[in-house]
Each structure stands twice: as C-alpha cells, then as structure tokens.
C-alpha atoms as a printed R data frame, in Angstrom:
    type eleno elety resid chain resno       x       y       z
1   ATOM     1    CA   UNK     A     1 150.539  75.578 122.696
2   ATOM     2    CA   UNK     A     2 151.265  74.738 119.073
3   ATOM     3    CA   UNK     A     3 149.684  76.874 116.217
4   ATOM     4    CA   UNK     A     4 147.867  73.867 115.285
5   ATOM     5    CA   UNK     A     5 146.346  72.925 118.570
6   ATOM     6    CA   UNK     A     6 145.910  76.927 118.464
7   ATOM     7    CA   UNK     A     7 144.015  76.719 115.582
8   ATOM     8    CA   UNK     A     8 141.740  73.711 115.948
9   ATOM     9    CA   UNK     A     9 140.176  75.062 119.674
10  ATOM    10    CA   UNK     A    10 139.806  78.839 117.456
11  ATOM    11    CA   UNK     A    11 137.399  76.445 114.958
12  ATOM    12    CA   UNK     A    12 135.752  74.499 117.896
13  ATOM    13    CA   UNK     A    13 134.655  77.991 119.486
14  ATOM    14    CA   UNK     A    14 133.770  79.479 116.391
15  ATOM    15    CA   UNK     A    15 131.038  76.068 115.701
16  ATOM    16    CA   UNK     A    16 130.048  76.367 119.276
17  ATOM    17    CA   UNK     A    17 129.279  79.923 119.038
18  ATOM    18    CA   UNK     A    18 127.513  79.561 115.740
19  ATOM    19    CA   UNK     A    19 125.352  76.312 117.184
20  ATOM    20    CA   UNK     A    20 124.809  78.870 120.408
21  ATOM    21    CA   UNK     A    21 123.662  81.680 118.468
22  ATOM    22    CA   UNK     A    22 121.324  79.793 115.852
23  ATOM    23    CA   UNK     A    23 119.718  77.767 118.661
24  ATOM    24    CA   UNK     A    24 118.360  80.763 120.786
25  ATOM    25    CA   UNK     A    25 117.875  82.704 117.349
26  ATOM    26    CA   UNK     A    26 119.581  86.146 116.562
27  ATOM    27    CA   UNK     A    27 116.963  88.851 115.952
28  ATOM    28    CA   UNK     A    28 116.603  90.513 112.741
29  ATOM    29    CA   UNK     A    29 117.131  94.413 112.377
30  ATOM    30    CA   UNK     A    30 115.888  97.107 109.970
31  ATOM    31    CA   UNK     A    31 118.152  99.716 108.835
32  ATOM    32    CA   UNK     A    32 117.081 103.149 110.924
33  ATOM    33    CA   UNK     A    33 114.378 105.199 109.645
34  ATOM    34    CA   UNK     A    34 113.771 103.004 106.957
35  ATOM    35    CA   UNK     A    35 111.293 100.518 105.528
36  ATOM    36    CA   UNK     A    36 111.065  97.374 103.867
37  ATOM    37    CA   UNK     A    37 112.600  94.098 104.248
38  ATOM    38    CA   UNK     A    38 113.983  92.907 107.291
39  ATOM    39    CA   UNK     A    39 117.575  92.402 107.170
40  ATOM    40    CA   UNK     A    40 119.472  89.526 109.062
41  ATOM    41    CA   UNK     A    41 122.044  90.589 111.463
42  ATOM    42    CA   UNK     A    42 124.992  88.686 110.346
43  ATOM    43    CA   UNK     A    43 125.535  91.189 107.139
44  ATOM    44    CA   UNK     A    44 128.778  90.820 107.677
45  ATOM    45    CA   UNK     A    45 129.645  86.933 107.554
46  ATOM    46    CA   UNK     A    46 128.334  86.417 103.851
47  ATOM    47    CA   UNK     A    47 130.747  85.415 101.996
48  ATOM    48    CA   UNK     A    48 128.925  83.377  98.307
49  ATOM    49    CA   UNK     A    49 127.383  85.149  95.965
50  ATOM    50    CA   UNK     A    50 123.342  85.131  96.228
51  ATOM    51    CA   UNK     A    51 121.652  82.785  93.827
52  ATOM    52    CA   UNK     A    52 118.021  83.147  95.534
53  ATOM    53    CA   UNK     A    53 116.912  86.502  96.998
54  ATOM    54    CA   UNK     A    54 113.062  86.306  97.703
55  ATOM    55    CA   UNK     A    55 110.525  88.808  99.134
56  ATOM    56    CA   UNK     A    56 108.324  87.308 101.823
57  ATOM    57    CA   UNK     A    57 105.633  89.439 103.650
58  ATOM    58    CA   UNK     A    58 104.747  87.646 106.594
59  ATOM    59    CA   UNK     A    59 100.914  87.330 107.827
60  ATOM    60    CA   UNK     A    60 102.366  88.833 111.696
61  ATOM    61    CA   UNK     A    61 104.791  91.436 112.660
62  ATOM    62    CA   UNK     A    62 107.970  90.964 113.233
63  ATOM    63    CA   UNK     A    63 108.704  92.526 116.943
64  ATOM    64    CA   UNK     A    64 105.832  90.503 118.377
65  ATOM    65    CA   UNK     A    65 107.290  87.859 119.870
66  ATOM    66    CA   UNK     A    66 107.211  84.207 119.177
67  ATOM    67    CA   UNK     A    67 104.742  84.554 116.854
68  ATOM    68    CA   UNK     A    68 106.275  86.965 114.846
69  ATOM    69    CA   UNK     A    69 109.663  86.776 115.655
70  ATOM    70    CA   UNK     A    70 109.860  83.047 114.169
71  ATOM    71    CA   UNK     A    71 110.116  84.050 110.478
72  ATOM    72    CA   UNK     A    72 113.235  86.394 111.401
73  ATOM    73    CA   UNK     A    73 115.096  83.196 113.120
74  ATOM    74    CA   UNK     A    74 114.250  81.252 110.114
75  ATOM    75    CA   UNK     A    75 115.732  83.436 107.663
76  ATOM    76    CA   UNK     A    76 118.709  84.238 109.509
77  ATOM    77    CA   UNK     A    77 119.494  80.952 109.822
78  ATOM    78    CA   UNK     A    78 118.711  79.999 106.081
79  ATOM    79    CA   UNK     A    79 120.656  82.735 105.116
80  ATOM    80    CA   UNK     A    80 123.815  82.081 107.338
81  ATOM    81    CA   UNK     A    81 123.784  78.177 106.405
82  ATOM    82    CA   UNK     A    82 124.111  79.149 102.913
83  ATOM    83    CA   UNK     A    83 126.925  81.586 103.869
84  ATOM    84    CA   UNK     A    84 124.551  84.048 102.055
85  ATOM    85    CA   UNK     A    85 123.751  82.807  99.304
86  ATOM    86    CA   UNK     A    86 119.957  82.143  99.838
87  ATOM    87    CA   UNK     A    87 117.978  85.404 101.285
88  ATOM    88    CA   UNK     A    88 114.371  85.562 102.134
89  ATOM    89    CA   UNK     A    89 113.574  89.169 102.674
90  ATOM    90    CA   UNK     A    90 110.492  89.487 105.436
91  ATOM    91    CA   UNK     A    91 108.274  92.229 104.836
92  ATOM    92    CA   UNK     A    92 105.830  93.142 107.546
93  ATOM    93    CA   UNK     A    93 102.184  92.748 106.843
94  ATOM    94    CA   UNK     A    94 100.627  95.002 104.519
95  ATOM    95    CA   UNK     A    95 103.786  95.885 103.480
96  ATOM    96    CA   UNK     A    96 103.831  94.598  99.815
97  ATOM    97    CA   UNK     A    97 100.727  92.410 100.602
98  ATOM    98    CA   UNK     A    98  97.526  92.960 102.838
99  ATOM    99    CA   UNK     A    99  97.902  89.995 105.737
100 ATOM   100    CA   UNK     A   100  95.435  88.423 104.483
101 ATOM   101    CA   UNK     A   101  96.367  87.772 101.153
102 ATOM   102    CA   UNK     A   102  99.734  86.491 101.529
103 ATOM   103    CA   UNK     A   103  98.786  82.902  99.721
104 ATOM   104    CA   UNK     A   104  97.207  84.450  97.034
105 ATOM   105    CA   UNK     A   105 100.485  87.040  96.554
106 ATOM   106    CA   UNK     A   106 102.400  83.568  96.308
107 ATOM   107    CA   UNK     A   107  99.588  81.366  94.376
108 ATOM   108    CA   UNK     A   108  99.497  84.488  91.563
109 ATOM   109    CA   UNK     A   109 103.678  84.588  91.527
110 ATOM   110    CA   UNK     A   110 103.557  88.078  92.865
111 ATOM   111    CA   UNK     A   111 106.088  86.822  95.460
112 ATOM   112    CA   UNK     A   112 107.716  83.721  95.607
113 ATOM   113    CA   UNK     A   113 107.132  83.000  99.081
114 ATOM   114    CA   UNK     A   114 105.112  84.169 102.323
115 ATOM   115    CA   UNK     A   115 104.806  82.816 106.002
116 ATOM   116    CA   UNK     A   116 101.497  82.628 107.421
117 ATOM   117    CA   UNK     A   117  98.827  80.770 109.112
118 ATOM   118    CA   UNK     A   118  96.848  78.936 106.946
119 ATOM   119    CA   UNK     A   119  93.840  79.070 108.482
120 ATOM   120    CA   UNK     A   120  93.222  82.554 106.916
121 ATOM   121    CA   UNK     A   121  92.388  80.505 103.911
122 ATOM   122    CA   UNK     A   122  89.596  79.156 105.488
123 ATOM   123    CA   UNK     A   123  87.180  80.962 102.755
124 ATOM   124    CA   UNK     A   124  88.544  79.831  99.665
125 ATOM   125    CA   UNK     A   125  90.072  76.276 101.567
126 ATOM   126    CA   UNK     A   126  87.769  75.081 103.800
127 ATOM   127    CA   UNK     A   127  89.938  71.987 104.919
128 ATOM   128    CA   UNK     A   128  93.446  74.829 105.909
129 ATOM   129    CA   UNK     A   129  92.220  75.015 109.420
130 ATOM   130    CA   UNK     A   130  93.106  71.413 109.791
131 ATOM   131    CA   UNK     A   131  96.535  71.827 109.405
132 ATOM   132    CA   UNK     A   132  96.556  75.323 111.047
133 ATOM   133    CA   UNK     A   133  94.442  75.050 114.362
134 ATOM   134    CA   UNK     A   134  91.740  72.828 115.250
135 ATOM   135    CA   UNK     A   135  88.855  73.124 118.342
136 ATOM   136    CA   UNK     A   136  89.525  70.548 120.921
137 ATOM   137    CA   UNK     A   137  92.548  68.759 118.447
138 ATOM   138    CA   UNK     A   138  95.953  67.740 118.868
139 ATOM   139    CA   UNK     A   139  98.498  69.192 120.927
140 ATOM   140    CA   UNK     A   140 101.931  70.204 119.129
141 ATOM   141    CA   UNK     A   141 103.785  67.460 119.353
142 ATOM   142    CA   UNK     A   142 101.357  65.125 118.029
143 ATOM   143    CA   UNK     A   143 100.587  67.674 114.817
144 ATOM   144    CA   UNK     A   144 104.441  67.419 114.228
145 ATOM   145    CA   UNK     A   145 104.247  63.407 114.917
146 ATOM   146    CA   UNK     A   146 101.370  63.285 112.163
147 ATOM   147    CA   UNK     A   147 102.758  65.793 110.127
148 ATOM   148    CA   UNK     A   148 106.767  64.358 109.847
149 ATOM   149    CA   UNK     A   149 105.406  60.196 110.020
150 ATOM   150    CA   UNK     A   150 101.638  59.699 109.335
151 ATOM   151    CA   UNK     A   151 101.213  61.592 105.904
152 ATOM   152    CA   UNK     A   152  99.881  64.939 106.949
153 ATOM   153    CA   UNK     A   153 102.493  66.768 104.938
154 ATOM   154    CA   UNK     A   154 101.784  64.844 101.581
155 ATOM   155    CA   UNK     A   155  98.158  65.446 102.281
156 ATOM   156    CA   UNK     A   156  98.613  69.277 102.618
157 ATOM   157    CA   UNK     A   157 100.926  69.299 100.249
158 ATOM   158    CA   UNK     A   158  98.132  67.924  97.595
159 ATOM   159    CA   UNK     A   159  95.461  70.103  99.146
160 ATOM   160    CA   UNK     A   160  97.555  73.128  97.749
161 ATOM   161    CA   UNK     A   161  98.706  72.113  94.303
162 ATOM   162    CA   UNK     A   162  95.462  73.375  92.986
163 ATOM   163    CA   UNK     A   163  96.466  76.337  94.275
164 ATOM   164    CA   UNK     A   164  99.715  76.688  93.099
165 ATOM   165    CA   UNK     A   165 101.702  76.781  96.105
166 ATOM   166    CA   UNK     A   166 103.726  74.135  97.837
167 ATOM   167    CA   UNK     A   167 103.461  74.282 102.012
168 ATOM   168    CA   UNK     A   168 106.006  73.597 104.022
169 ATOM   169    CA   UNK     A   169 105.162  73.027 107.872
170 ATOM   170    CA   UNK     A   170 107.806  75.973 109.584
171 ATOM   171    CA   UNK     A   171 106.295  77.121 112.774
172 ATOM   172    CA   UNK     A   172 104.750  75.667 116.142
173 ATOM   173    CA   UNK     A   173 103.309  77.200 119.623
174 ATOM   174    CA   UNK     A   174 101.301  76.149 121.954
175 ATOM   175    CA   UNK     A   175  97.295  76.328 122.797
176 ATOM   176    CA   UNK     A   176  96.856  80.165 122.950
177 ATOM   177    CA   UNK     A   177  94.282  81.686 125.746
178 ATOM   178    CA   UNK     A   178  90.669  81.047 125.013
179 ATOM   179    CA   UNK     A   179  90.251  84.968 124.729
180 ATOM   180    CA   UNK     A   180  90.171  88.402 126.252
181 ATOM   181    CA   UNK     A   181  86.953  89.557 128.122
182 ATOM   182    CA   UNK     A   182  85.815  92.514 129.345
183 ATOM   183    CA   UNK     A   183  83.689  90.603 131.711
184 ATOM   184    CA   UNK     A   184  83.257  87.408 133.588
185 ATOM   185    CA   UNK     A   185  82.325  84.311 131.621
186 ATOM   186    CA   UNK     A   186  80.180  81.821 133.765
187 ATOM   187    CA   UNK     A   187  78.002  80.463 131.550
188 ATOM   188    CA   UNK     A   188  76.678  80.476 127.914
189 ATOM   189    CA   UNK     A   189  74.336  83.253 128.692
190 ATOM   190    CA   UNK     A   190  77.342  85.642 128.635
191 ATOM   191    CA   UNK     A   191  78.580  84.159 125.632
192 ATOM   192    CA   UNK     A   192  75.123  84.774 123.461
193 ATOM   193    CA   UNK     A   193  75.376  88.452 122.022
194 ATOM   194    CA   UNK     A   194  79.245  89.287 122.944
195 ATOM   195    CA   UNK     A   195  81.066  90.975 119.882
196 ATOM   196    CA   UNK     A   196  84.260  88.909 119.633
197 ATOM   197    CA   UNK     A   197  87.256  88.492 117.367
198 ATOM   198    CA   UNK     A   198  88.000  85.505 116.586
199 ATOM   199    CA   UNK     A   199  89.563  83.137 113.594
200 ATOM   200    CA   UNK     A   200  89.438  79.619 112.276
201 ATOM   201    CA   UNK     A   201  86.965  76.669 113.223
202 ATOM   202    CA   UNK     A   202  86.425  78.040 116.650
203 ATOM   203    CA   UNK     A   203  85.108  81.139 115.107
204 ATOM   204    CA   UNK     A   204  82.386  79.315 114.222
205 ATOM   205    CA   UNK     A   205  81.729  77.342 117.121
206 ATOM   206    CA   UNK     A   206  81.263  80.379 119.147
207 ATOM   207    CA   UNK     A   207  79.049  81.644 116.733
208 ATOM   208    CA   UNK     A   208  76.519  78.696 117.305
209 ATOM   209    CA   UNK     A   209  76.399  79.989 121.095
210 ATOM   210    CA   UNK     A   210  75.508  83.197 120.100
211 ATOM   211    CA   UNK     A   211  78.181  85.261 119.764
212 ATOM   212    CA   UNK     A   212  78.806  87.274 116.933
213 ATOM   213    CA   UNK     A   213  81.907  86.940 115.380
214 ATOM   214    CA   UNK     A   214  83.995  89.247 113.519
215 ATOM   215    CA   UNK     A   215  87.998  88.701 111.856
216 ATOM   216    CA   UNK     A   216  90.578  91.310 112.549
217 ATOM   217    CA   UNK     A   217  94.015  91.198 112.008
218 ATOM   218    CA   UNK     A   218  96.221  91.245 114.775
219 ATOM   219    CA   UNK     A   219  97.418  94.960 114.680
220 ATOM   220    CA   UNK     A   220  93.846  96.084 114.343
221 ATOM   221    CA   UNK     A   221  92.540  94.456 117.361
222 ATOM   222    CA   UNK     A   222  93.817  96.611 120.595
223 ATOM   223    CA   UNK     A   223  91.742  99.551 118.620
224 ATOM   224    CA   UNK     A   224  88.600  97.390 118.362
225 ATOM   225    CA   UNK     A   225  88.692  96.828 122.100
226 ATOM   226    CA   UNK     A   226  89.690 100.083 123.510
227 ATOM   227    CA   UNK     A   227  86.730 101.829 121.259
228 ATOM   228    CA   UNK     A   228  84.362  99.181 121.820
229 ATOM   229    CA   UNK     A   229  83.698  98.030 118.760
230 ATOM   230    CA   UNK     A   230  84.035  94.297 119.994
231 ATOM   231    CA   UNK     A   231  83.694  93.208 123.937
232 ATOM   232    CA   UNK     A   232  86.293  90.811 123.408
233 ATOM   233    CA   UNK     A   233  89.438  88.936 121.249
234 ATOM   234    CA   UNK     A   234  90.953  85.745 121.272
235 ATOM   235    CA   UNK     A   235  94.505  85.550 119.019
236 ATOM   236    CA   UNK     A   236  97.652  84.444 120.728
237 ATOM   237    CA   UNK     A   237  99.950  83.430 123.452
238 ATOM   238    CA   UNK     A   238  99.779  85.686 126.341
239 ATOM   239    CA   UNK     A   239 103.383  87.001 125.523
240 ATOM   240    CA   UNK     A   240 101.835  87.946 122.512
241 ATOM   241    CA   UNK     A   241  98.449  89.645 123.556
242 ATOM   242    CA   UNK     A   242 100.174  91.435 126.360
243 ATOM   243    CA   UNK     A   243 102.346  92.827 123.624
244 ATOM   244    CA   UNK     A   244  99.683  94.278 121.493
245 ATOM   245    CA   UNK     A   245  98.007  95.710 124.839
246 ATOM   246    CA   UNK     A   246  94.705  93.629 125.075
247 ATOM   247    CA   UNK     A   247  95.339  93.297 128.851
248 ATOM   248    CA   UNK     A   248  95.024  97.231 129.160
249 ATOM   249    CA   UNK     A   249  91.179  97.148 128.088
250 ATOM   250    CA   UNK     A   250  90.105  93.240 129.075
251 ATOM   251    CA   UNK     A   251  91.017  92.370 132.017
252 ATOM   252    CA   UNK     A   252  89.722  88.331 131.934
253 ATOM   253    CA   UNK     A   253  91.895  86.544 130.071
254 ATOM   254    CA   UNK     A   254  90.332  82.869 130.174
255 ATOM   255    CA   UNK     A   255  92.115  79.434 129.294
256 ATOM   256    CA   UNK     A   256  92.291  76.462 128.277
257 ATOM   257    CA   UNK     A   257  92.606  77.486 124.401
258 ATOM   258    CA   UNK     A   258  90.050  75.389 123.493
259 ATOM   259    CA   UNK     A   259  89.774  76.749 119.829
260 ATOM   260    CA   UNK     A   260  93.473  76.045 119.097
261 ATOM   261    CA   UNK     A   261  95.563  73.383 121.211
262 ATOM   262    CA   UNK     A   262  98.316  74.082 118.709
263 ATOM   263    CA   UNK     A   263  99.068  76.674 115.991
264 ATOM   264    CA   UNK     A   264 100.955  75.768 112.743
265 ATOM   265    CA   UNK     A   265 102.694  78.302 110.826
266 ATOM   266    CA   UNK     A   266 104.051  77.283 107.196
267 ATOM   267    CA   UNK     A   267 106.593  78.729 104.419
268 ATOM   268    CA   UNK     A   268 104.402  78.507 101.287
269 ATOM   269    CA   UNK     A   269 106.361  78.580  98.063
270 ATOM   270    CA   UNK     A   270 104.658  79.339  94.785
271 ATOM   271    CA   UNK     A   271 104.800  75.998  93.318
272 ATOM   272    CA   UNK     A   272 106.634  76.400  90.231
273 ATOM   273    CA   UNK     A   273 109.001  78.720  91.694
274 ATOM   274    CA   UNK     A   274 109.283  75.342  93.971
275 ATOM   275    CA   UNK     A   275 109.658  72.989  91.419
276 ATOM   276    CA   UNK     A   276 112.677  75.154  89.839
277 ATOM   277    CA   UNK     A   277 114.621  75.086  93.006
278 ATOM   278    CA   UNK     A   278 117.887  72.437  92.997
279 ATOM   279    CA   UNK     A   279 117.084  69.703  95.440
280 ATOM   280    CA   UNK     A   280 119.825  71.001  97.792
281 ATOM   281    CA   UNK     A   281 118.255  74.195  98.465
282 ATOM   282    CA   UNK     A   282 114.993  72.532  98.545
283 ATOM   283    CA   UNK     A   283 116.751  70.806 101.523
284 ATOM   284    CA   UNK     A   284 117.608  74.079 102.827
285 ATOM   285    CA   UNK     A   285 114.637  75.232 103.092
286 ATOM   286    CA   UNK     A   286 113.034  72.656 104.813
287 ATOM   287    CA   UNK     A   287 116.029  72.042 107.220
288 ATOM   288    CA   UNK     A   288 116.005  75.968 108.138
289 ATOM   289    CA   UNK     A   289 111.580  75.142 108.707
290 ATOM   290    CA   UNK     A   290 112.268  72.383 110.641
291 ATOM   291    CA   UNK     A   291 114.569  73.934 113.067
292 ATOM   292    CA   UNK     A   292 112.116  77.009 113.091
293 ATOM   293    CA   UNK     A   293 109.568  74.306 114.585
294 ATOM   294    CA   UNK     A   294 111.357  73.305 117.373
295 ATOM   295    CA   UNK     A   295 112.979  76.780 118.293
296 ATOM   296    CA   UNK     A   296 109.236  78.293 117.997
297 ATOM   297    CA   UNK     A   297 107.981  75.532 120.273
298 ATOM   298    CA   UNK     A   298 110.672  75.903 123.056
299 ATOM   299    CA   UNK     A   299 109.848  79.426 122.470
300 ATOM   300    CA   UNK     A   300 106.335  79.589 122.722
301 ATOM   301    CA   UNK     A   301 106.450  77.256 126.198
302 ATOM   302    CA   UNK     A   302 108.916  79.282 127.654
303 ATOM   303    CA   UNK     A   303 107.715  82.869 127.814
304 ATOM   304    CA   UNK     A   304 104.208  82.486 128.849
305 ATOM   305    CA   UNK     A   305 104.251  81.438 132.871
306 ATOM   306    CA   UNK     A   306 106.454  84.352 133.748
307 ATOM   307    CA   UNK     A   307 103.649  86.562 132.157
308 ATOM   308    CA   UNK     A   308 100.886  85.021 133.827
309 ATOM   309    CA   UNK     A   309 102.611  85.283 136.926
310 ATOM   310    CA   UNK     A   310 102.120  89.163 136.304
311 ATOM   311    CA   UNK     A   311  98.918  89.574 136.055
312 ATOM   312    CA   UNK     A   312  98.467  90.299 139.653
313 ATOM   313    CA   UNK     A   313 100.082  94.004 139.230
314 ATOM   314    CA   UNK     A   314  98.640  94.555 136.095
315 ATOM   315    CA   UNK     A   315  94.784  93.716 137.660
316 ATOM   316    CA   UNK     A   316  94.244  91.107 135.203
317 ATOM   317    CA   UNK     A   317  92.745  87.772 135.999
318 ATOM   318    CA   UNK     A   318  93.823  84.315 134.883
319 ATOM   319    CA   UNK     A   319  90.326  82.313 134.624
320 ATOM   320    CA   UNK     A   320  89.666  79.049 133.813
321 ATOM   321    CA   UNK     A   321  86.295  78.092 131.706
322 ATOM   322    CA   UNK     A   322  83.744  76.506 133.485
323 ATOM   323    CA   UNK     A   323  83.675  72.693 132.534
324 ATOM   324    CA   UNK     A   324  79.920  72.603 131.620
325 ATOM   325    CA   UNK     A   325  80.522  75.511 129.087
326 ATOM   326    CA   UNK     A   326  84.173  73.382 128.040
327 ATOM   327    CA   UNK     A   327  81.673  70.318 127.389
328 ATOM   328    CA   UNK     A   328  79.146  72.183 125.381
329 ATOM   329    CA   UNK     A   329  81.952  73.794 123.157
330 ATOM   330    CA   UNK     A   330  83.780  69.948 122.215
331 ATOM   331    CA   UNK     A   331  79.777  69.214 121.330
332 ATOM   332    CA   UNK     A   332  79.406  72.125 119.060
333 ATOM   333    CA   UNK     A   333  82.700  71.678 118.087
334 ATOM   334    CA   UNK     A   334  82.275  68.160 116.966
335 ATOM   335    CA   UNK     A   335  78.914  68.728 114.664
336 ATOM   336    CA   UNK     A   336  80.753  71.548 112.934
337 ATOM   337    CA   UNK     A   337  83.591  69.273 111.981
338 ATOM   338    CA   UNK     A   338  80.907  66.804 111.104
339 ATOM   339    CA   UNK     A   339  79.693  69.396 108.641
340 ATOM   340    CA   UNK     A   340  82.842  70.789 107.010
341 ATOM   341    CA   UNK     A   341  83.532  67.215 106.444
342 ATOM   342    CA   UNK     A   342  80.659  66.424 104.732
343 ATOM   343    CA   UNK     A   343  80.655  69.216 102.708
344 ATOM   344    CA   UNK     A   344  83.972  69.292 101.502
345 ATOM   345    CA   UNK     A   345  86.183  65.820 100.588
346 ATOM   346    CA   UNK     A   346  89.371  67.533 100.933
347 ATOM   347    CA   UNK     A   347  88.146  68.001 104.643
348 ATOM   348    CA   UNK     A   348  87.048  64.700 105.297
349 ATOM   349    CA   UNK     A   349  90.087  62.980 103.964
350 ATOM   350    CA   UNK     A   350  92.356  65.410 106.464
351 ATOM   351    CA   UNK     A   351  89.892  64.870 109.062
352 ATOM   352    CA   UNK     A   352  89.883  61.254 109.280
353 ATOM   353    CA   UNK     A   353  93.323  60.811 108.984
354 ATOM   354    CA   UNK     A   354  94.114  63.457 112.265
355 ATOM   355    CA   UNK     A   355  91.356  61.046 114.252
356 ATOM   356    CA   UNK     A   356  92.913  57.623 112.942
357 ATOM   357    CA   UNK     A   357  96.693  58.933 113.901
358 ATOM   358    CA   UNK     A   358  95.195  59.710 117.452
359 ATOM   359    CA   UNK     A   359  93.001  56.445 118.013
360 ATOM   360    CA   UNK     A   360  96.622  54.826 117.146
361 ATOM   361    CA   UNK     A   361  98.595  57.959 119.014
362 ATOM   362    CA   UNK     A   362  96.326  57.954 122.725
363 ATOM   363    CA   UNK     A   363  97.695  53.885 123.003
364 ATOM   364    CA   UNK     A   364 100.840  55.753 123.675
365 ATOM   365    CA   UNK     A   365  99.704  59.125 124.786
366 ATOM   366    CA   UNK     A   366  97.384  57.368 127.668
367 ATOM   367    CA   UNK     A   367 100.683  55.156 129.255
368 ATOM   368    CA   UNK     A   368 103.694  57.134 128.577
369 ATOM   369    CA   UNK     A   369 103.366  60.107 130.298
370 ATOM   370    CA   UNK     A   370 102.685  61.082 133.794
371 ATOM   371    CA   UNK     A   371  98.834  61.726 135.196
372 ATOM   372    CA   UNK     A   372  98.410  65.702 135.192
373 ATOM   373    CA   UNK     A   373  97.076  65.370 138.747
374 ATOM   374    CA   UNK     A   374 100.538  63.391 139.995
C-alpha cells in the first residue's frame, strides 16, 4: 500500500472517529479532589491559542444525566471545533452563582454566559415559560420547528434585549413525568392540600386545584421528600429523578407530563459581550447549540424506557393520570394562559404565535404520522 493511500485512510479514520465521538458526546472530567470548572476531556488535542475563555455556571449539575450532562457535550464540542481556541468553563450550580440567578450573573456581566432553563425567570419575565415549558403545549419537535422557521427565536431574542442578554435555543428533552407521589392520585381530592414542588406555568395550575406549591432546586429536593417537608416533586426525566433518588421515598411516579411536553434549555450570552463576538464564532456557538439540541433529544428519548422497565424491582409504580383529572388540568391550564396573556404583551405576542404555528402545524401533524393506537 503506498504511503499516500496510507495516509489518506489514517485521515478518513481520524474524521470518522472524531464524527463518532462528538455524536454520542465525550463526558467532561474534573481534575481529582478539586473544584471549579469542568474541564473537557480532549486537553490534549488543542492546538490554537485561546481567544475566548468564558465561565458558565450551569442552572443543573453536571453528572445528572441528560439534563445536566448536555452543557458538558456542548462545550467539548465547541471547544474541539475550534481546536481550542474557544472554552466555556461549566461551573456547577451555586458554584460562582446560586441556580437561580444564572441570567441575572449574565444580564449584570458578572459572567459572560450561563445555561439554564428559562423558565426560572418566570418572576421577573413572565412570558420565559413560553419558550421553556408550557402545560398541555408543543412537543419537541414542533418547539424546534417554530423556533428554527416560524420566528420564535427572533421573538425570544427581543424578549431579552431589555435584559441584556442574547438567548440562544441549546437544549431539548422530552415531556418529563407528571411528578413523584407518595400516594395514589385518583382524583382532585388528593390533589387539594398536597405539598408539592413544582416549577413554571404548571406550578400554577396545580395551585388552582389546591395544592400548595413550593420551588426547590433540583439538588434540594430528595431532602424535602425524605423529611417530609413536601408529599411530592415533579422535575425531570425519569433517568433523571431516579438519579437524584426521588424513587427511594415516592413510590408513584405518574405520567403523561402534562406541565411540560417539552423542555428547552438555552446558552444566554450577556448581550454586549454578544455583540463583540466576530460573526464566525457567533456561528460557533450556535452550530455547537444546535447540535446540543439534537444530541439532548436522542438522549433524552433513549434512556427513559429501560428505567421504567425497572420499576418493578425497585417497588415503584408507573401510573397514568386519570383522564377526567387530565381534562380539568388543560381547563385550568387554558384560563391561566388566558391571564398571563392579558396581563403581560410580551406574553400574548409569544402566545399567539405558538397557537397560530400549530393551527398551521396539526394540518400536517394530524396526516403524517401514524394513529398512536395502530
């Protein structure tokens, strides 16, 4: 075989292996002992000299998976397309910045950049759970459709310019569980009273039934639960939950995720520190976000059946809601939308856009794809 033959099948393997590696994501390590950023693992392959090194606390920790392990394959593959010359440095929540203060962290220019779920900012941006997680809304693939082709990015790109910060749409799983119980739910009488966690719009749907709501962040929950200081949780994908225990002290874990069909993470940049960047690592970014969307996704779908299927030996049980309290949930669900929107224009606008791209959408949606019953 001739050196050049030789040669061109070593640099075939080497892009295969790369593609390989960057498609299935390679995890992120910290050095021993120590804390702080989390470092790629491909130290060893830069080779330019770094021209952007930014920390960015992330709103979930890293070793859960899918949810937090997303920022770490987003990175790594930022940094490795740039042959090291762009670095974003994760730091775990609470690390530099409480979890749920990472947009303010980047609106104030104390870091450049953070990853998080918008809907945190529900307080101070009553329209973010739009774009983050809405009760009864789209599923993932239609959020991305809307986002990428029917003007949801410009319009949450505008909703943040007042505050400084520039989104960009990075992250994607699916519906998560409707919640963690301690006990059966079989109708709204054993919703009225229960002490749950919960986040976003659904928070306060539930509330309307009677519930009474409180908002933890993730690593704070398992504690809540296992001393009793709420009867039960709702926050990811069972991978996720099972991770952070919840199964060990509620053992009904209902579905469908009613409260969030999808869940949108985003990059946010501090705007000017946005506006300074050349337009090719502008592209960077966005290509390494957009990748991190579908790799989350295929993630996210992937690793939650064999879990489920596990329950059995763990004495958990799968439930499914009853319809007649699914029915009274889209209700409540619907006048609360009805509400935000008419208290906030920002809302409305976003609003009425998501229902117009999925009047136009369902033409497709109802045709194209097979009956779930088939």
């Amino acid at each position: 075989m001739g050196k050049r033959l030789m040669s061109q099948r070593a640099a075939l393997a080497a892009v295969v292996v790369a593609f390989v590696v960057g498609l299935f994501g390679s995890l992120a390590v910290r050095p021993p002992g120590q804390p702080g950023a989390v470092i790629p693992a491909h130290e060893g392959a830069d080779a330019s000299p770094v021209r952007i090194q930014w920390r960015v606390p992330v709103v979930f920790q890293t070793t859960l998976p899918v949810l937090g392990d997303n920022p770490v394959y987003v990175a790594d593959i930022i940094r490795r397309s740039s042959n090291g010359a762009v670095r974003l440095d994760l730091f775990e929540p609470g690390e530099i910045v409480p979890a749920f203060s990472v947009t303010d962290a980047v609106r104030d220019g104390k870091v450049n950049a953070g990853y998080v779920w918008l809907g945190y900012d529900q307080g101070k941006i009553p329209a973010s759970p739009l774009v983050s997680a809405v009760p009864f809304g789209m599923e993932p693939w239609e959020y991305s459709a809307w986002w990428y082709e029917a003007g949801g990015r410009q319009l949450t790109e505008q909703l943040y310019i007042p505050h400084n910060i520039h989104p960009i749409y990075c992250g994607m799983t699916g519906p998560e569980t409707a919640g963690w119980f301690r006990n059966p739910i079989n109708s709204l009488d054993d919703i009225k009273g229960l002490k749950i966690r919960f986040a976003g719009l659904g928070g306060k749907v539930i509330e309307r039934l009677g519930a009474s709501v409180t908002m933890l962040p993730g690593g704070e929950i398992f504690q809540a639960l296992e001393k009793g200081a709420i009867d039960a949780s709702e926050f990811a994908l069972p991978v996720v939950d099972q991770t952070l225990g919840f199964n060990r002290v509620a053992k009904y874990n209902y579905y469908p995720g009613w409260h969030q069909t999808f869940t949108a993470s985003h990059l946010v940049v501090n705007l000017e520190a946005w506006r300074g960047l050349p337009a090719a690592d502008q592209a960077l970014l966005e290509a390494g976000c957009t990748a991190g969307v579908i790799r989350n996704l295929a993630r996210s779908e992937a690793l939650q059946g064999s879990v489920i299927a596990g329950f059995n030996q763990l004495g958990v049980s799968a439930e499914v809601l009853p319809t007649d309290i699914l029915q009274t949930l889209q209700q409540v669900a619907n006048q609360v939308l009805e509400e935000e929107a008419a208290n906030d224009a920002d809302f409305a606008e976003i609003l009425a856009s998501q229902r117009a791209f999925r009047a136009d959408y369902a033409h497709w949606k109802s045709r194209a794809y097979l009956p779930r019953d088939f």
